[in-house]
N, C-alpha and C positions, 0 to 999 in steps of 0.2 A: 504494500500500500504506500501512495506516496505520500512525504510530511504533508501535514495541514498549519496550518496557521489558528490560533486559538481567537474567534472573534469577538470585538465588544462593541457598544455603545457608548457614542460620546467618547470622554475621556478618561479614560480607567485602564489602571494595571491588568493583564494577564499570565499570568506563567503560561510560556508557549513550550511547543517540545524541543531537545534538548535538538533533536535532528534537525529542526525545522529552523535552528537556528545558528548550525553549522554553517546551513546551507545560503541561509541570508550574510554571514560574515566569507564567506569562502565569496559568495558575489562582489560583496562591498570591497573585496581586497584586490579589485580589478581595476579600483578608482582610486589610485595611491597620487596621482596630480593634486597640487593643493589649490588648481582653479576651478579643477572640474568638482573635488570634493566641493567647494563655494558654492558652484553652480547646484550639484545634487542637494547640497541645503534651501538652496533658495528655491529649488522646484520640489524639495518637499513640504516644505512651509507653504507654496501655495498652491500644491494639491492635495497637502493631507493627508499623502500617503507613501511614505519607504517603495512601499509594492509598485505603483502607478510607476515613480520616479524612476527605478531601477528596471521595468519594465521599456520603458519612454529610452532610458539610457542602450538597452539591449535592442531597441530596435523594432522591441516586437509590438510595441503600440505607436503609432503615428502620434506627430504633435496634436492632432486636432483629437485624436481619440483620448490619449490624455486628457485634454482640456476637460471634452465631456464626461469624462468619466468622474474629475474633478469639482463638477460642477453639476452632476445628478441629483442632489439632495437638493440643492439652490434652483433648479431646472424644472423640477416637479414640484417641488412649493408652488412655484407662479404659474405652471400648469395645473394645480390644483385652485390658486387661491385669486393667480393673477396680481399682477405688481402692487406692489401699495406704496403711499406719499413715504413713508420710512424705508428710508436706506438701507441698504445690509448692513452686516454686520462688518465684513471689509472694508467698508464705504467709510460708517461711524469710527474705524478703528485705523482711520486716515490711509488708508491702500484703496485710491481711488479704483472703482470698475476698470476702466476703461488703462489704469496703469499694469492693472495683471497679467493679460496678455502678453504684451510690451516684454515683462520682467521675465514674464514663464519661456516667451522666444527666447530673450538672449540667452537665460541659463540653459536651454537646450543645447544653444550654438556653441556654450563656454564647453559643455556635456563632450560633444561629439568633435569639436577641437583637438580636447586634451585627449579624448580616446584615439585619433587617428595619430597627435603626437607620441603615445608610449605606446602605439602598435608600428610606427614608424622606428622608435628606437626599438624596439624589440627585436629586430631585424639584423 
């Protein structure tokens, strides 16, 4: 069977499996640049997820499938409720809409830079 990931709601501790989390450090130790690590912080902070980021980073999600997958929870809210006069929460919490995008491109680009530079030294 393969690892799983132990899920939660919101923001809360989980003890995950010990395997499951080999396998997350055996990934991360493929981003030893310290601009690309930069970058994988800044696109995980603004998608909210390890998973997404390192996924995005490996190729295997396109930047726009990141985005929405990033923005699922905020995407069905206003398909459920529809926009309302209050801001989000990024918005309130001075990370303009319309900046995230913006930030979530470049850290991609910092992403996929530094990975072609240490497959280029690798060489």
């Amino acid at each position: 069977m393969a690892p799983v990931l132990v899920l939660v709601e919101g923001v809360m501790f989980a003890d995950q499996p010990a395997e499951s989390l080999d396998i997350f450090r055996r990934e991360l130790a493929h981003h030893r640049d310290p601009f690309e690590l930069g970058a994988l912080h800044v696109m995980t902070t603004l998608t909210g997820s390890a998973l997404v980021t390192l996924a995005l980073a490996r190729g295997r999600l396109s930047l726009d499938e990141a985005w929405a997958l990033s923005n699922l929870e905020e995407d069905w809210t206003i398909e459920l409720w529809g926009l309302t006069r209050r801001p989000p929460a990024a918005a309130r919490s001075g990370l303009r809409i319309w900046q995230r995008p913006t930030r979530f491109s470049f850290a991609q680009g910092l992403i996929r830079s530094a990975s072609e530079r240490s497959a280029c030294q690798r060489r």
